[in-house]
C-alpha positions in Angstrom: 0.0 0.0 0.0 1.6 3.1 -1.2 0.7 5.7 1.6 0.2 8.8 -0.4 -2.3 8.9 -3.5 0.3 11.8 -4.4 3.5 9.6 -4.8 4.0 8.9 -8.8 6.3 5.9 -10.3 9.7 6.6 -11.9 10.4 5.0 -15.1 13.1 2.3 -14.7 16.0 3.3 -16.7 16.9 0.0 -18.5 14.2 -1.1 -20.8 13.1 -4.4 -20.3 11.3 -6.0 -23.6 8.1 -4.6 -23.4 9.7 -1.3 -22.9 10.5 0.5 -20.1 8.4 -0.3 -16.8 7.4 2.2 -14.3 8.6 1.8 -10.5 7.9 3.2 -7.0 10.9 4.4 -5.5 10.1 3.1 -2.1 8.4 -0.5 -1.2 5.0 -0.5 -0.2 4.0 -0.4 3.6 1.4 -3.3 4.9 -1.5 -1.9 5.9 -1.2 -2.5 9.7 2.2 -0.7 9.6 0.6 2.0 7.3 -2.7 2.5 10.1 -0.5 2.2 12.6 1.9 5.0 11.9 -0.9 7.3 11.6 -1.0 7.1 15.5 -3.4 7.0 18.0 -4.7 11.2 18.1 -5.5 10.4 13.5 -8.5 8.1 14.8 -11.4 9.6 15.2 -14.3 7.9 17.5 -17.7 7.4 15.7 -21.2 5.7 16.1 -22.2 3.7 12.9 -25.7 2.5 14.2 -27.9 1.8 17.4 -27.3 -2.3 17.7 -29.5 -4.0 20.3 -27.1 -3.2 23.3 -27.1 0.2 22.3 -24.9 2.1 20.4 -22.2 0.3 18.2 -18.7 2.3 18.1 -15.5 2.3 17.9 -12.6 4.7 16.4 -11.4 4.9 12.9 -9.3 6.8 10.9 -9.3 7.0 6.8 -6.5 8.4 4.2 -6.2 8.4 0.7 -3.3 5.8 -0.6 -2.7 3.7 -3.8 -3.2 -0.1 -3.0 -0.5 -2.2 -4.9 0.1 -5.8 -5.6 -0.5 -8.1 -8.8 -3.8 -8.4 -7.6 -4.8 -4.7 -7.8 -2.3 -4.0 -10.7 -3.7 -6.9 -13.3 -7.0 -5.7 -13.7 -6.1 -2.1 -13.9 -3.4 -2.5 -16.9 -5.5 -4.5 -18.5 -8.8 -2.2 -18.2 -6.4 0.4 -19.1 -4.7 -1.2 -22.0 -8.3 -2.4 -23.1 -9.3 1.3 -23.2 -6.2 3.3 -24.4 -3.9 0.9 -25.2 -1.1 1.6 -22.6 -1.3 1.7 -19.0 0.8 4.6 -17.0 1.7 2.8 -14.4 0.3 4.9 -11.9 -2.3 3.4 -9.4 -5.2 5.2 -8.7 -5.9 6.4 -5.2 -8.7 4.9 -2.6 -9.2 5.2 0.9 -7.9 3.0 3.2 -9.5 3.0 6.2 -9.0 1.2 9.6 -10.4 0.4 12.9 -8.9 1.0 16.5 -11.1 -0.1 19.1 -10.1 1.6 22.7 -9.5 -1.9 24.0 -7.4 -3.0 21.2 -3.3 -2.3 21.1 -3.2 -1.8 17.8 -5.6 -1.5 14.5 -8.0 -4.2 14.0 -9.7 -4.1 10.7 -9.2 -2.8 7.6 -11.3 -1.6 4.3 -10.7 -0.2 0.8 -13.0 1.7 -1.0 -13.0 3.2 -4.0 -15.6 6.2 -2.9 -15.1 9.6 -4.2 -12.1 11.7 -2.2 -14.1 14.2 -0.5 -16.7 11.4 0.7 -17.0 12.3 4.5 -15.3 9.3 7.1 -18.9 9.0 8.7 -20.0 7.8 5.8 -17.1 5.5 4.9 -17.6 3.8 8.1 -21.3 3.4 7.8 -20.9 1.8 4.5 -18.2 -0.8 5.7 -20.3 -1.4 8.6 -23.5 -2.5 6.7 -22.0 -5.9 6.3 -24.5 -7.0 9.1 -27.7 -5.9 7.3 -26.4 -7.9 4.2 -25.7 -11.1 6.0 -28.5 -10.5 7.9 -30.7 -10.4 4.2 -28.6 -13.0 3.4 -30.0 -15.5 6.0 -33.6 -14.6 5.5 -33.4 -15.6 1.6 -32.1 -18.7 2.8 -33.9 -20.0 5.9 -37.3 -17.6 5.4 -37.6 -17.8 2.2 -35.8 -20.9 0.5 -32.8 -19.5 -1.3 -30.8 -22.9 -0.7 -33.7 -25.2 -1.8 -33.4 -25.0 -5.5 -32.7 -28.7 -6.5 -32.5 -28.0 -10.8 -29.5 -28.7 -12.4 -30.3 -26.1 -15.3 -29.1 -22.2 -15.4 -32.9 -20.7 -16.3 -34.4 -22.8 -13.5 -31.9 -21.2 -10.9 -32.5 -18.4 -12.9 -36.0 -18.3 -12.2 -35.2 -19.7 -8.8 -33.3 -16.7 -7.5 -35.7 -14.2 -9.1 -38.9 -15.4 -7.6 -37.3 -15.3 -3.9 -35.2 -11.8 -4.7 -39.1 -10.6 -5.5 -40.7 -12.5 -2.2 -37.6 -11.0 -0.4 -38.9 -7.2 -1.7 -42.0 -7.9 -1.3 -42.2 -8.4 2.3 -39.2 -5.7 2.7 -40.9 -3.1 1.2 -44.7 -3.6 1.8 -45.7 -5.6 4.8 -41.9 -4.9 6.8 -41.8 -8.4 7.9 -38.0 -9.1 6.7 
């Protein structure tokens, strides 16, 4: 994780066969050293939602970085060399964001999101943090509704499958408020 979104690549200076390649001049931090050198004072605390014990927070703190990796650089050269032709070698920036509980010595959990920059950190957290009401969806399309019961071997039948409980799953979302 490159820790500024402002940090460029150099271009190596002996061409390799598919020309030259650019290169950060520094290796990338991990993200625990990289949310831990922000320190302490850089997280901020915040409440993401009343759970049933009352409110649910914690502190967090969010900056701007470029992620790197094969696994964030592959699909970015090739999207880019899909659409231009050539890829810059620059990553673009995301925010990184990461959880410090009081309790905890050290950051706990970690997101990356490709928001807009001047999305506000409330909101960053309150998006990472609806994992719950998905998995909570989640279970009621399978136990409440029979998601897992399709027994077809063909891709129309789970076609139709899926589409008939998504529609139950609205249904009683929107209208009666049962889910």
């Amino acid at each position: 994780m490159h820790s500024t979104p402002d940090r460029q690549p150099r271009t190596a200076r002996a061409p390799s066969a598919a020309g030259p390649q650019p290169r950060y001049r520094h290796p990338a931090p991990s993200v625990a050293a990289l949310a831990t050198g922000l320190g302490q004072e850089a997280f901020t605390s915040l409440t993401w939602r009343q759970g049933s014990r009352g409110e649910l927070r914690s502190r967090f703190a969010a900056v701007r970085v470029r992620p790197a990796g094969n696994a964030v650089e592959r699909p970015i050269r090739a999207a880019a060399s899909a659409e231009q032709g050539w890829w810059d070698g620059i990553l673009p920036d995301c925010w990184l964001m990461a959880e410090w509980p009081e309790e905890a010595e050290a950051p706990t959990d970690y997101w990356l999101s490709n928001l807009p920059a001047d999305t506000p950190i409330a909101d960053l957290v309150r998006l990472a943090k609806v994992r719950w009401r998905i998995e909570h969806d989640y279970r009621e399309l399978k136990h409440g509704l029979g998601l897992d019961h399709f027994e077809g071997r063909s891709w129309p039948g789970w076609h139709h499958h899926v589409t008939l409980v998504t529609a139950a799953h609205a249904f009683l979302t929107e209208v009666t408020g049962l889910v």
